[in-house]
C-alpha positions as a Python dict, from the first residue, in 0.01 Angstrom:
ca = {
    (1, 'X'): (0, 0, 0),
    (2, 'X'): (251, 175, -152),
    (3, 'X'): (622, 306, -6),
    (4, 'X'): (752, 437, -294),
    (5, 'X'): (609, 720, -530),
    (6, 'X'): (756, 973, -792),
    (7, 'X'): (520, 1280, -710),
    (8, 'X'): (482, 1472, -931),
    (9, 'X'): (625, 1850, -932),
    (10, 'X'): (325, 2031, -794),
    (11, 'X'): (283, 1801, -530),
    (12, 'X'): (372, 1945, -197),
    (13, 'X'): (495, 1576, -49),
    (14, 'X'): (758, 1562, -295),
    (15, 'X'): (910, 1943, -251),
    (16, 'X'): (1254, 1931, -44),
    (17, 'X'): (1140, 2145, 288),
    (18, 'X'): (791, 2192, 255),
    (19, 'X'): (686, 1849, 184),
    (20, 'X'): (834, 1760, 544),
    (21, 'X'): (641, 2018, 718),
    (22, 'X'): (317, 1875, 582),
    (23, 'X'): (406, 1499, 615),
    (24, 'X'): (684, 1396, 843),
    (25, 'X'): (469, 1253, 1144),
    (26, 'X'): (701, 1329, 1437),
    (27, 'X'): (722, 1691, 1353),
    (28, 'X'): (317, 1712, 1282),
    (29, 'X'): (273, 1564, 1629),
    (30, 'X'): (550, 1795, 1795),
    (31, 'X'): (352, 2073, 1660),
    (32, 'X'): (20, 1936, 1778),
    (33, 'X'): (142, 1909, 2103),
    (34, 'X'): (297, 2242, 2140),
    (35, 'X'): (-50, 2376, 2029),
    (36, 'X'): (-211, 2179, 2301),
    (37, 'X'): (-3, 2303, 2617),
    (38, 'X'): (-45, 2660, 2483),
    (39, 'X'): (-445, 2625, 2487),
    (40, 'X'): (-392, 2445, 2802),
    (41, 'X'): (-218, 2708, 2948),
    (42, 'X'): (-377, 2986, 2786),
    (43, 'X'): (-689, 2859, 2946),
    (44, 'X'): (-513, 2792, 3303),
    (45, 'X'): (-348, 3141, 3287),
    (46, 'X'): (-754, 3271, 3252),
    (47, 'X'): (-860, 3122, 3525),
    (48, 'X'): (-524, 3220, 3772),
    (49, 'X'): (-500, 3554, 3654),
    (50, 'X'): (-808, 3710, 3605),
    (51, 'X'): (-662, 4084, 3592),
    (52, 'X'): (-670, 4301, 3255),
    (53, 'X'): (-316, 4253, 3297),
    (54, 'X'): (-328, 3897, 3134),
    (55, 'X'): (-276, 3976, 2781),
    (56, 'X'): (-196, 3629, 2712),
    (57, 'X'): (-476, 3453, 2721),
    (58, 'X'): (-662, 3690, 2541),
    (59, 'X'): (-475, 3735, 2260),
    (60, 'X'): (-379, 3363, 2259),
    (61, 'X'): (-746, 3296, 2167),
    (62, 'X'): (-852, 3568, 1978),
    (63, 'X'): (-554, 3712, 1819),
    (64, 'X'): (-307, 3397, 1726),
    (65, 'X'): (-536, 3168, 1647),
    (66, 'X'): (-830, 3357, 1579),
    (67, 'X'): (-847, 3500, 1356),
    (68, 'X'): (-496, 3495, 1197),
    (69, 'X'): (-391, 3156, 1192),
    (70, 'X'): (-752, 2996, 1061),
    (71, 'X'): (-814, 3291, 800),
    (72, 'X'): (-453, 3307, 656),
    (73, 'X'): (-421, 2952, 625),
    (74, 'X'): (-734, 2921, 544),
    (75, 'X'): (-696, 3033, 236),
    (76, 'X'): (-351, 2924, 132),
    (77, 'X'): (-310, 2577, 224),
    (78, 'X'): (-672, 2471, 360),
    (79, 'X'): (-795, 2339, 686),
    (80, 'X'): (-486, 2272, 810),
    (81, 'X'): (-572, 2446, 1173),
    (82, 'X'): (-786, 2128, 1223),
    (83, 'X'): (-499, 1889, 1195),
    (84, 'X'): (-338, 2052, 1440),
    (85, 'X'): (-637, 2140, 1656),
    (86, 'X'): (-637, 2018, 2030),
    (87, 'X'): (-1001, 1894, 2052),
    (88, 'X'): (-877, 1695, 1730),
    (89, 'X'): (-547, 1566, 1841),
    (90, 'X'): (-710, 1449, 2185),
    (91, 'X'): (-978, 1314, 2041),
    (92, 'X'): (-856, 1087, 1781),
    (93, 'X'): (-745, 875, 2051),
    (94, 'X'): (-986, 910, 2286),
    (95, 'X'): (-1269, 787, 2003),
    (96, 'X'): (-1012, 530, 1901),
    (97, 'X'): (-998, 410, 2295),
    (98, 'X'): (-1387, 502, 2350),
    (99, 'X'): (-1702, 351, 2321),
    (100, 'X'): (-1770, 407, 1976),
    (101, 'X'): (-2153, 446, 1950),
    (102, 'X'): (-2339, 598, 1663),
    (103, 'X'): (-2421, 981, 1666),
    (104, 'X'): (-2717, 1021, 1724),
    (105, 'X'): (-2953, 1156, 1435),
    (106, 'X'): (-3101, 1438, 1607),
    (107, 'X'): (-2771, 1588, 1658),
    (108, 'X'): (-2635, 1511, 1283),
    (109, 'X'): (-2733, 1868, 1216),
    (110, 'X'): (-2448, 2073, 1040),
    (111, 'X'): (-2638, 2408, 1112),
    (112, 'X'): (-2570, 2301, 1488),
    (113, 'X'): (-2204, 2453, 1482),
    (114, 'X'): (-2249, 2723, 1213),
    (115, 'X'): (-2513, 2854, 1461),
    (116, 'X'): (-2298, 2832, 1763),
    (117, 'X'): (-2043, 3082, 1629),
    (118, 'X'): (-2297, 3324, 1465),
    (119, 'X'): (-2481, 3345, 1782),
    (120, 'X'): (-2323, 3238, 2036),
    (121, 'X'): (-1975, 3422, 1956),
    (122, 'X'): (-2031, 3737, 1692),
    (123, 'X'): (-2410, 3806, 1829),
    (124, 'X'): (-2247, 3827, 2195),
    (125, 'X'): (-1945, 4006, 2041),
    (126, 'X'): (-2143, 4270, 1916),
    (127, 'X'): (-2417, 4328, 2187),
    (128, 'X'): (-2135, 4276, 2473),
    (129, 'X'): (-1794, 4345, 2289),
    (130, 'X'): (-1598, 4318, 2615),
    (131, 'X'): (-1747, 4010, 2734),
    (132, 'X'): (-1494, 3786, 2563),
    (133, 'X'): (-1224, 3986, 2606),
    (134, 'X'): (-1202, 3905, 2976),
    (135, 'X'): (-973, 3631, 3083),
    (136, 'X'): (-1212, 3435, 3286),
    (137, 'X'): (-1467, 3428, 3002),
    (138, 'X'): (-1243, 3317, 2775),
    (139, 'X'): (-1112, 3052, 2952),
    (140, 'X'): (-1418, 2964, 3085),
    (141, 'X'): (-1520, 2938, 2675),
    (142, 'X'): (-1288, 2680, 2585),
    (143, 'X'): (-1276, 2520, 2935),
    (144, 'X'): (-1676, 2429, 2829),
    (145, 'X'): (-1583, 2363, 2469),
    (146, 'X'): (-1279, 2101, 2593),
    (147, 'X'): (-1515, 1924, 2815),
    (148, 'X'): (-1815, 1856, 2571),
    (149, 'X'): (-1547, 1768, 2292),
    (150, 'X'): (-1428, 1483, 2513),
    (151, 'X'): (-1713, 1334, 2603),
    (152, 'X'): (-1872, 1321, 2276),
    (153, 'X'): (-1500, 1224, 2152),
    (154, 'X'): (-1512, 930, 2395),
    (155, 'X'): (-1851, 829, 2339),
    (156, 'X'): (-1923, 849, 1961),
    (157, 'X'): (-1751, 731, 1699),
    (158, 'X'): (-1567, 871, 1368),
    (159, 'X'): (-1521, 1208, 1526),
    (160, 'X'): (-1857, 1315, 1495),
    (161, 'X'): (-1799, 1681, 1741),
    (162, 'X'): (-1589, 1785, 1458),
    (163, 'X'): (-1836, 1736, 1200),
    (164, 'X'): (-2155, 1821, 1369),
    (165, 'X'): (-2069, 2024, 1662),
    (166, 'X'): (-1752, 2212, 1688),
    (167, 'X'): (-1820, 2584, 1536),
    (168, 'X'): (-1477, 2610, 1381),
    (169, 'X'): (-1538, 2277, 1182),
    (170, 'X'): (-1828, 2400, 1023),
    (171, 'X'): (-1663, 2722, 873),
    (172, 'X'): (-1323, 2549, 807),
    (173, 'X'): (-1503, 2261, 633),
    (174, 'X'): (-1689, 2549, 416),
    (175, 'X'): (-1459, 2751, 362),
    (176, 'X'): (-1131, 2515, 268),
    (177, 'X'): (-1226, 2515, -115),
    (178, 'X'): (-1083, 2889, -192),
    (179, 'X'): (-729, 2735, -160),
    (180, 'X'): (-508, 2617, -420),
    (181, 'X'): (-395, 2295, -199),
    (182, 'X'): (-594, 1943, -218),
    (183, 'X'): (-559, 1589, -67),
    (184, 'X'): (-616, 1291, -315),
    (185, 'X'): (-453, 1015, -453),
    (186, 'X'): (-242, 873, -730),
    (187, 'X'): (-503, 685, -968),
    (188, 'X'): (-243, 457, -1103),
    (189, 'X'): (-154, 323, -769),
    (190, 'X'): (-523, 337, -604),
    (191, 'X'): (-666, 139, -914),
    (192, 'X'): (-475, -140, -828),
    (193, 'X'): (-497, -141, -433),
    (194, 'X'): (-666, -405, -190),
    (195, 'X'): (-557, -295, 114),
    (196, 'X'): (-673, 82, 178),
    (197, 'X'): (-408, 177, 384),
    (198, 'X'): (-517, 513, 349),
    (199, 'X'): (-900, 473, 436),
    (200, 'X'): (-797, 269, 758),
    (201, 'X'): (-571, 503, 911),
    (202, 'X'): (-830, 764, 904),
    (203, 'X'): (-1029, 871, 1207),
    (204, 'X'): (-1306, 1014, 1029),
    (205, 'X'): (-1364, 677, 877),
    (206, 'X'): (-1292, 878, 512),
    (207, 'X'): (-1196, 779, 191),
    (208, 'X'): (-955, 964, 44),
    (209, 'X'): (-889, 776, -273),
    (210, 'X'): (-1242, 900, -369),
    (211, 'X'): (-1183, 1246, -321),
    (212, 'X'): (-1049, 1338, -635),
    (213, 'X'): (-1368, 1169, -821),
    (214, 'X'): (-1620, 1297, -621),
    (215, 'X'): (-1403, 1678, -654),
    (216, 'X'): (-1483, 1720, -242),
    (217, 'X'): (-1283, 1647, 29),
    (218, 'X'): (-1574, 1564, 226),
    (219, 'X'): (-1482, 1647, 619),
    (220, 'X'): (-1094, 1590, 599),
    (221, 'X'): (-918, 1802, 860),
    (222, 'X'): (-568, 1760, 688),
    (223, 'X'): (-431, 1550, 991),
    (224, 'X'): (-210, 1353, 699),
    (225, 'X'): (-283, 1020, 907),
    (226, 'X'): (-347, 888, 564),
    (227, 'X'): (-7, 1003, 373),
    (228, 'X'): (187, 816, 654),
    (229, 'X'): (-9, 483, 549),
    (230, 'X'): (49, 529, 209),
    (231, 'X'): (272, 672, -48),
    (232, 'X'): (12, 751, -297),
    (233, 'X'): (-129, 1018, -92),
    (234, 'X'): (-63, 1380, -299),
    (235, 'X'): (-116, 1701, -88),
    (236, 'X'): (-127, 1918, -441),
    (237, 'X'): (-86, 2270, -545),
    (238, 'X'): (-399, 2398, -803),
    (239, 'X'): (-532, 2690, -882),
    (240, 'X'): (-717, 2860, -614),
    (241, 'X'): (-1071, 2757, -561),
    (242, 'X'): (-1022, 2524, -878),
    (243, 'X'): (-1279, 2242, -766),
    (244, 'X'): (-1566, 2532, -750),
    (245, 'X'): (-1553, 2533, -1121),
    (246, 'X'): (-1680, 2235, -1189),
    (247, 'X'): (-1956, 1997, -1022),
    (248, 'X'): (-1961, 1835, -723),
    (249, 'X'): (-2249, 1713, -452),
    (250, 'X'): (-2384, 2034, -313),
    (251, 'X'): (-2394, 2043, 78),
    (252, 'X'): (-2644, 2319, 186),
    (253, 'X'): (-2465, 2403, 531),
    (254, 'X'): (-2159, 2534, 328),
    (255, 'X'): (-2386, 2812, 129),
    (256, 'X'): (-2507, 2929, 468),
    (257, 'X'): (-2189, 2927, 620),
    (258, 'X'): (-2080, 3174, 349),
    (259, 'X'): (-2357, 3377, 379),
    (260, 'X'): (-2419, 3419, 759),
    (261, 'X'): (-2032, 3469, 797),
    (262, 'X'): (-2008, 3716, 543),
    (263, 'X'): (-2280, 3913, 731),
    (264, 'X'): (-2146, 3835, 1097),
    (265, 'X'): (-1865, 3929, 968),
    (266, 'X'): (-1798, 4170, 700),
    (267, 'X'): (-2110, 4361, 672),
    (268, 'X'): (-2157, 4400, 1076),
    (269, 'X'): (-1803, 4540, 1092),
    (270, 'X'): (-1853, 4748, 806),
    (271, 'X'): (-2217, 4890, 954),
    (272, 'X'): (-2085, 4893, 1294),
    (273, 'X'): (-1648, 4935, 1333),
    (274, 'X'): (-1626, 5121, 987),
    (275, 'X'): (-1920, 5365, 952),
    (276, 'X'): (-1967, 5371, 1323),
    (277, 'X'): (-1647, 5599, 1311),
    (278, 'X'): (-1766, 5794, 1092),
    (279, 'X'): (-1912, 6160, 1140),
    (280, 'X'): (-2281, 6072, 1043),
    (281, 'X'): (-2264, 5727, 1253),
    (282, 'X'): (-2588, 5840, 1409),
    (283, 'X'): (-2789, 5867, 1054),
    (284, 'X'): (-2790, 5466, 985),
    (285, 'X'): (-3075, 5317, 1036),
    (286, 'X'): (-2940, 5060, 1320),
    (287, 'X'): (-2805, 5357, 1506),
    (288, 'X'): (-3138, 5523, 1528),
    (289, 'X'): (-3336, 5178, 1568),
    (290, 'X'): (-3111, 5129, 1906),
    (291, 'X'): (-3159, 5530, 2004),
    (292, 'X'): (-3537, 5412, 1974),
    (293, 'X'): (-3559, 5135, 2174),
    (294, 'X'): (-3273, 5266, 2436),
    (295, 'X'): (-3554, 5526, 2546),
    (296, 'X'): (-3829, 5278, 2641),
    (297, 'X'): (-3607, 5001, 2749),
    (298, 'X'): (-3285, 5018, 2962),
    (299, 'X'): (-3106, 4769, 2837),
    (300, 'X'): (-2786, 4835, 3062),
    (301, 'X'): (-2435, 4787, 2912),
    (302, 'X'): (-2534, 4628, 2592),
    (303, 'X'): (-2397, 4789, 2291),
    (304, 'X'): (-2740, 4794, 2148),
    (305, 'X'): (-2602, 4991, 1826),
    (306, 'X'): (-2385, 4731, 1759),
    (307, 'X'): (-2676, 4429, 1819),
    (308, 'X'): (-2852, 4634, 1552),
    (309, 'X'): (-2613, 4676, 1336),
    (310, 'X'): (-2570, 4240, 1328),
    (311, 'X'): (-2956, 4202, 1329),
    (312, 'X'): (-2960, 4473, 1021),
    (313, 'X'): (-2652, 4298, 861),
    (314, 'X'): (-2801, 3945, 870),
    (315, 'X'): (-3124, 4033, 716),
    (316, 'X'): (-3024, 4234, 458),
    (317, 'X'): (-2795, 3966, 342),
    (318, 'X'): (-3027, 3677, 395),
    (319, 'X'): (-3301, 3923, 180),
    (320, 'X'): (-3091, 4055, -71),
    (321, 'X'): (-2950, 3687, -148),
    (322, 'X'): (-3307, 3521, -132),
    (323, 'X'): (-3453, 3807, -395),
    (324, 'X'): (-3227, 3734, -651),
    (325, 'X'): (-3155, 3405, -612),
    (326, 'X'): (-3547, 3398, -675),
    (327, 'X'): (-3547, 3620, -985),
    (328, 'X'): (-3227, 3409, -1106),
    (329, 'X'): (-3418, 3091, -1064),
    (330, 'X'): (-3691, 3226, -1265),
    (331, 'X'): (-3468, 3333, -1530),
    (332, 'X'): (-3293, 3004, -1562),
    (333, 'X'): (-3609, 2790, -1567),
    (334, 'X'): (-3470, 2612, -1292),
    (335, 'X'): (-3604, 2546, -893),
    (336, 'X'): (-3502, 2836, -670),
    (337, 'X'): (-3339, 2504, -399),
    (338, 'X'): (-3123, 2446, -703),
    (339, 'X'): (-3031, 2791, -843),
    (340, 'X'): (-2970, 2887, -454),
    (341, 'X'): (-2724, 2584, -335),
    (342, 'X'): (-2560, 2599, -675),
    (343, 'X'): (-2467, 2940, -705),
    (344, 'X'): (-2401, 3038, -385),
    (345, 'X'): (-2086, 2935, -385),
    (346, 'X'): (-1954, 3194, -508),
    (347, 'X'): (-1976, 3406, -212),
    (348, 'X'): (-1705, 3215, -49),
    (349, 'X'): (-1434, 3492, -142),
    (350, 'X'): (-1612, 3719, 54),
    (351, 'X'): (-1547, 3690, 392),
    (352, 'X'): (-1194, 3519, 337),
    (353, 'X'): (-1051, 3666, 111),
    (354, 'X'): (-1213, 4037, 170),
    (355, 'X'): (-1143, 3988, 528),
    (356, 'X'): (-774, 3947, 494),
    (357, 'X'): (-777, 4337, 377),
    (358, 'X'): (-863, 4395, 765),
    (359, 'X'): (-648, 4123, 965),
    (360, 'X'): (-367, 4238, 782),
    (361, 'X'): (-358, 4571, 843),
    (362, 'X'): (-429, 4454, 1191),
    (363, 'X'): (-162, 4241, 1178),
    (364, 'X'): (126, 4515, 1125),
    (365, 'X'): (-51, 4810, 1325),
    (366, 'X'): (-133, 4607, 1671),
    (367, 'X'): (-217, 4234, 1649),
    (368, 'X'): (196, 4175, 1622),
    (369, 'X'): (300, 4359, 1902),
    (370, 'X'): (-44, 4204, 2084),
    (371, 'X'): (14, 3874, 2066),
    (372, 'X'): (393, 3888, 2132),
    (373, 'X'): (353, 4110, 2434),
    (374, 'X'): (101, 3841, 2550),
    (375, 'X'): (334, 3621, 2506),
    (376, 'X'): (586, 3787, 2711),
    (377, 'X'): (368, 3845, 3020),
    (378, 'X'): (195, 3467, 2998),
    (379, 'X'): (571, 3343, 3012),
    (380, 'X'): (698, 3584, 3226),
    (381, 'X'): (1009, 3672, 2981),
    (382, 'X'): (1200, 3973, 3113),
    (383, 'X'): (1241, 4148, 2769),
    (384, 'X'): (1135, 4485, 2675),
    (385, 'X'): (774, 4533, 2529),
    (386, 'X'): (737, 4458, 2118),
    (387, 'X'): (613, 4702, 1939),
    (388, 'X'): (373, 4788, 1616),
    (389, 'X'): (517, 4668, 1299),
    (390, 'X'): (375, 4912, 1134),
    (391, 'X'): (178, 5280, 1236),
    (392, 'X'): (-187, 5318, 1095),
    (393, 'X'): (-95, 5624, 836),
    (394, 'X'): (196, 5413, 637),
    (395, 'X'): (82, 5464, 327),
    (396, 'X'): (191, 5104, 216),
    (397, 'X'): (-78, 4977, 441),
    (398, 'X'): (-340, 5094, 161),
    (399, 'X'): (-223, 4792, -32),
    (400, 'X'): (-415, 4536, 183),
    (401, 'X'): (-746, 4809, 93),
    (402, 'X'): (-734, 4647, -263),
    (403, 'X'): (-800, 4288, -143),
    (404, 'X'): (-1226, 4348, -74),
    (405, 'X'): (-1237, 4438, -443),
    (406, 'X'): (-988, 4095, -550),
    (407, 'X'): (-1255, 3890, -353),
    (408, 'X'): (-1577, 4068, -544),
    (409, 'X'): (-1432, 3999, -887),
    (410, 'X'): (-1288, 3632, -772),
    (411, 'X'): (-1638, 3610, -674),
    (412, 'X'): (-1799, 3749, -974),
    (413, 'X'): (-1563, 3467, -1149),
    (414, 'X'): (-1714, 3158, -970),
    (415, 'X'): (-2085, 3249, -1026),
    (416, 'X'): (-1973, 3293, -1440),
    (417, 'X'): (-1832, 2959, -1405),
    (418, 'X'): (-2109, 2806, -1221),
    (419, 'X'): (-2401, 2933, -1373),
    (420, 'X'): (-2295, 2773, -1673),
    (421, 'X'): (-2396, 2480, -1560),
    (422, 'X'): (-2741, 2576, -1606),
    (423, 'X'): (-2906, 2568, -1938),
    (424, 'X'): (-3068, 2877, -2068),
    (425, 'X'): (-2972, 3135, -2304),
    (426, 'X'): (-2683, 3350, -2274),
    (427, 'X'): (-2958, 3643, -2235),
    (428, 'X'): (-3103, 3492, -1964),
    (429, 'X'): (-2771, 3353, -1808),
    (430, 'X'): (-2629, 3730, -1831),
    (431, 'X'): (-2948, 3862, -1661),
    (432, 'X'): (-2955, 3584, -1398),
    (433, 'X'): (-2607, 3659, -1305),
    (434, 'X'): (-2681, 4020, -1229),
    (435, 'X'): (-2953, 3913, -1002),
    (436, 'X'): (-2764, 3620, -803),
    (437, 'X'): (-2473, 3819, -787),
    (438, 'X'): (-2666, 4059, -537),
    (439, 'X'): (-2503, 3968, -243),
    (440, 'X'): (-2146, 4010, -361),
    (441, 'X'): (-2251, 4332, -536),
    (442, 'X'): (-2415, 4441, -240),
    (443, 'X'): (-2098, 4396, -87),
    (444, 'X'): (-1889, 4600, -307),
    (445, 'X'): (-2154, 4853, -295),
    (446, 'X'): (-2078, 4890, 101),
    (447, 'X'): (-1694, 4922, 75),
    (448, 'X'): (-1743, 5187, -163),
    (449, 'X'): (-2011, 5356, 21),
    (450, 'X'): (-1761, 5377, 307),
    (451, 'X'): (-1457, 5496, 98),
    (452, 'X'): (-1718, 5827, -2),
    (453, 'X'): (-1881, 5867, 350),
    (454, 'X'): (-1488, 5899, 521),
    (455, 'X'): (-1401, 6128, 238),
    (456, 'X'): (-1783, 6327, 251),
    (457, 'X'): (-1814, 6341, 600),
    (458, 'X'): (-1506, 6256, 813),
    (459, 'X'): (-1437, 6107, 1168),
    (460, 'X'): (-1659, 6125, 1425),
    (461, 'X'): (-1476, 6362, 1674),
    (462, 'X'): (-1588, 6122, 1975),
    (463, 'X'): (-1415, 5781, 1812),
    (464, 'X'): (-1656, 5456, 1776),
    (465, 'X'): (-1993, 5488, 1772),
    (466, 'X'): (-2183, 5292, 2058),
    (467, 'X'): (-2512, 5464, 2107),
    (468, 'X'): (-2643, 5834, 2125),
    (469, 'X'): (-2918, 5751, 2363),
    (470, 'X'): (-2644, 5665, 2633),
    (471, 'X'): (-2440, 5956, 2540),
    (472, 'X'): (-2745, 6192, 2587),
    (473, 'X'): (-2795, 6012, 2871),
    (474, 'X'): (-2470, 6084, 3038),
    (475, 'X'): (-2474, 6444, 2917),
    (476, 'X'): (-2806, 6523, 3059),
    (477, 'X'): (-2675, 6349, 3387),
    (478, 'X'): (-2384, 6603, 3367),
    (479, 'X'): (-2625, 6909, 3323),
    (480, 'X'): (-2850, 6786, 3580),
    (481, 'X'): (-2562, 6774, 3807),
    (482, 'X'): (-2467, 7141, 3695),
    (483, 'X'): (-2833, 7246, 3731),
    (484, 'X'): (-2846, 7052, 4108),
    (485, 'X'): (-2504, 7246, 4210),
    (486, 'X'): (-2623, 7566, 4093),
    (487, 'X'): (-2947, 7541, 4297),
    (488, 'X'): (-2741, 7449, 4602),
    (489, 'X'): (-2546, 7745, 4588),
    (490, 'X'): (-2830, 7975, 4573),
    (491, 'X'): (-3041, 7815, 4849),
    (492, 'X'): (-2726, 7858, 5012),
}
C-alpha cells in the first residue's frame, strides 16, 4: 500500500479543491447521506401528499436527478451518480453484513436492466405520459425499486443488483466512456505491490490496478473506496471518450444500450415532442397508424400517437443500424457480430451528448425554477416562488441547438477511429463507414428535417400533438350535442 504519491498534474486527486471533492471520505459519505434522506423523503412526501400540489417529489425524481444530474455528469466526470446512489450506499453494507451467495446465472443477464428502463419507464412514458408524473406512482416506483435492491443487496454478493438489475447501472455503465475522467493506477507503485489494498476495499470485488491495461473500467461506480486504501489510485483528466479509440473487450449490452436509448430517447422525442408540435403532426406515419387503430379499438387514455411514435422510433433504429452494419460487414470482409459490437460504439455521443442540447434549454426555461419550487413546497420554506432562468425566445438559448450536430461529428470521429481496426482497403473502409454510420446519419437527418418542417410549415395552432382520432372524437361529441339541443328546441 502506498500513503504517499506525487500525482501527476492531470490527476484530479492531486488538484487543491477538486481533488477533495472526489476523495476526502467524510465529505463523499456526507453527500451520500444527504442524497439518501432526500430519496427517502421524496418518496415519503409521495405517499403523504398525493395532491398535484406536491411538486417535490416529482421533480425530485425526474427533474434533479433525472435527468440532469446523471446526463450532465455523465458526461463530464463519469458515473459518479452511482457512488453516490442510495441503493449503492445501503447496499455496500448490507452485502458486506449479508449472506453473500452467488447470483444466480439466470439472472446474470445485462439486457435485464437496459430493458427495464426502455420498457418499463420510456414505453409507459410515452403511451401514459402522466402516469409517472403522479406522486403516488412515483413513490410507489422507487418504494418497489428500494425493496428489491435490498434484498438482493443482502442476499448476493459483490453487488450484483447494480450490475445485473438496476436500470440506471446499465446505461451509466454504458455510457461512462464519453468522459474525459478515468480511475486507474500508478504502474510504478502497483508493479511492486503485495497487498492490493485497492482490490480489497472494493465492493464489487474489482480490480482497479487492471483497469488501465485492460482500457475498461469494468462495472466501477466511482465510490473511491479504493483511493482511500491506497495512494496510487489516479482519478485522471483525458481527452473525452479517449479509451474508445483504441481496443478493448467488447461487451454487447453497451452497443444496445446506445442504440435503444438513442431511440427511446432522441428519436421518440423528436417523432413525438418535436414534430408532434408541428403544423403537419398528423401526416407522420405514427400519427396516422394510431388514428387507424383508435377507430377499431378504444384504447382509453393512452397516448396511442405517442406509443407509435416509440414503436416507429425503435424499429427504424434497430433496422437502419442492422442494414448497414450488414453491408459494412460485407465490405470489410469481416463477421457482421464483429463489425456490429465493434463499431457501434460510436453511437454513444448520441443520446448524451445530443441530449444535453434539450436538458439545457430545459434547464434555464423551467426545470430551474421546477425543481427549486419543489423544493420549497417539500420543505415547507416560506419564500417567494423561483422563477425561469431564462424565457424560451432568448436568443442565446439557440446555442445549446448546436450541440446534436457536436455529437454527430464526435460520432462520425469514433467510427473513423474504430473502423481502422479492421483491415481492408481504404476504398472499402470509406464505403463501410458510410454504411455503419447510418444510424448517426439518420440522426442528423431528423434534426434537420425538423429545423425545415418548423420553418415550412409552422406550429400546430392546437399545441402537442396526441391523437386526431380523439380530437374528432370530442368534436363530433360537441356537434352531436349541438345537433341533440337543436332537436330539443324544435320538438319543443
Amino acid at each position: 500500500m502506498t500513503t504517499f504519491k506525487k500525482r501527476d498534474k492531470n490527476d484530479i486527486y492531486g488538484m487543491p479543491i477538486v481533488g477533495f471533492f472526489f476523495k476526502n471520505p467524510l465529505f463523499l459519505n456526507g453527500l451520500r447521506v444527504t442524497v439518501l434522506l432526500l430519496f427517502a423523503y421524496g418518496v415519503y412526501m409521495g405517499f403523504v401528499d398525493q395532491t398535484p400540489e406536491n411538486t417535490f417529489t416529482r421533480y425530485l425524481f425526474w427533474g434533479l436527478f433525472w435527468s440532469l444530474f446523471i446526463i450532465v455528469s455523465l458526461s463530464s466526470f463519469g458515473r459518479i451518480f452511482c457512488g453516490i446512489c442510495p441503493h449503492g450506499f445501503v447496499g455496500k453494507y448490507l452485502t458486506k453484513w449479508g449472506m453473500n451467495r452467488e447470483f444466480p446465472k439466470f439472472l446474470k443477464n445485462r439486457y435485464i436492466g437496459i430493458s427495464l428502463i426502455v420498457i418499463g419507464w420510456w414505453g409507459v412514458y410515452y403511451a401514459y405520459p402522466s402516469f409517472f408524473k403522479s406522486p403516488l406512482a412515483t413513490a410507489m416506483l422507487f418504494f418497489v425499486l428500494t425493496v428489491i435492491a435490498v434484498v438482493f443487496f443482502f442476499v448476493y454478493k459483490e453487488m450484483s443488483y447494480c450490475k445485473y438489475i438496476c436500470p440506471i447501472g446499465s446505461l451509466t455503465r454504458a455510457y461512462h466512456r464519453i468522459a474525459p475522467t478515468w480511475l486507474g493506477t500508478y504502474k510504478e507503485d502497483c508493479s511492486q505491490c503485495k497487498t492490493f489494498d485497492c482490490a480489497t476495499a472494493c465492493s464489487a470485488n474489482l480490480k482497479p490496478f487492471t483497469f488501465d491495461k485492460r482500457n475498461s473500467m469494468t462495472d466501477c461506480t466511482l465510490c473511491m473506496d479504493c483511493s482511500t486504501a491506497c495512494e496510487s489510485v489516479s482519478f485522471k483528466i483525458n481527452k473525452p471518450s479517449f479509451s474508445l479509440f483504441d481496443t478493448f473487450k467488447i461487451e454487447k449490452f453497451e452497443v444496445w444500450v446506445f442504440i435503444l436509448i438513442t431511440a427511446a430517447i432522441s428519436i421518440t422525442m423528436s417523432f413525438h415532442h418535436a414534430l408532434g408540435r408541428t403544423a403537419i403532426a398528423d401526416e407522420f406515419i405514427w400519427s396516422k397508424t394510431a388514428n387507424f387503430v383508435q377507430q377499431y379499438i378504444d384504447l382509453g387514455s393512452m397516448d396511442v400517437v405517442g406509443l407509435f411514435a416509440f414503436i416507429y422510433a425503435m424499429v427504424l433504429s434497430i433496422g437502419i443500424t442492422y442494414i448497414g452494419m450488414f453491408l459494412a460487414s460485407k465490405l470489410l470482409n469481416a463477421t457482421f457480430e464483429k463489425t456490429f459490437y465493434t463499431l457501434g460504439y460510436a453511437f454513444i455521443p448520441l443520446f448524451i451528448i445530443g441530449g444535453l442540447s434539450h436538458l439545457l434549454q430545459s434547464f434555464f426555461t423551467h426545470t430551474y425554477a421546477d425543481i427549486a419550487n419543489g423544493f420549497i413546497y417539500g420543505f415547507g420554506l416560506d419564500t417567494a416562488p423561483v422563477h425561469n432562468l431564462a424565457a424560451r425566445k432568448e436568443t442565446w438559448l439557440n446555442i445549446f441547438n448546436y450541440f446534436p450536430y457536436i455529437a454527430v461529428i464526435w460520432a462520425y470521429v469514433i467510427l473513423g477511429k474504430r473502423i481502422g481496426f479492421f483491415n481492408a482497403s481504404k476504398v472499402k473502409k470509406t464505403v463501410a463507414f458510410i454504411f455503419a454510420s447510418s444510424l448517426i446519419t439518420f440522426f442528423l437527418s431528423l434534426n434537420i428535417y425538423k429545423i425545415y418542417v418548423y420553418k415550412t410549415y409552422g406550429f400546430a395552432n392546437t399545441g402537442h400533438h396526441h391523437s386526431t382520432a380523439k380530437k374528432d372524437q370530442h368534436h363530433a361529441g360537441i356537434e352531436k350535442k349541438g345537433i341533440d339541443k337543436t332537436v330539443s328546441k324544435k320538438d319543443m
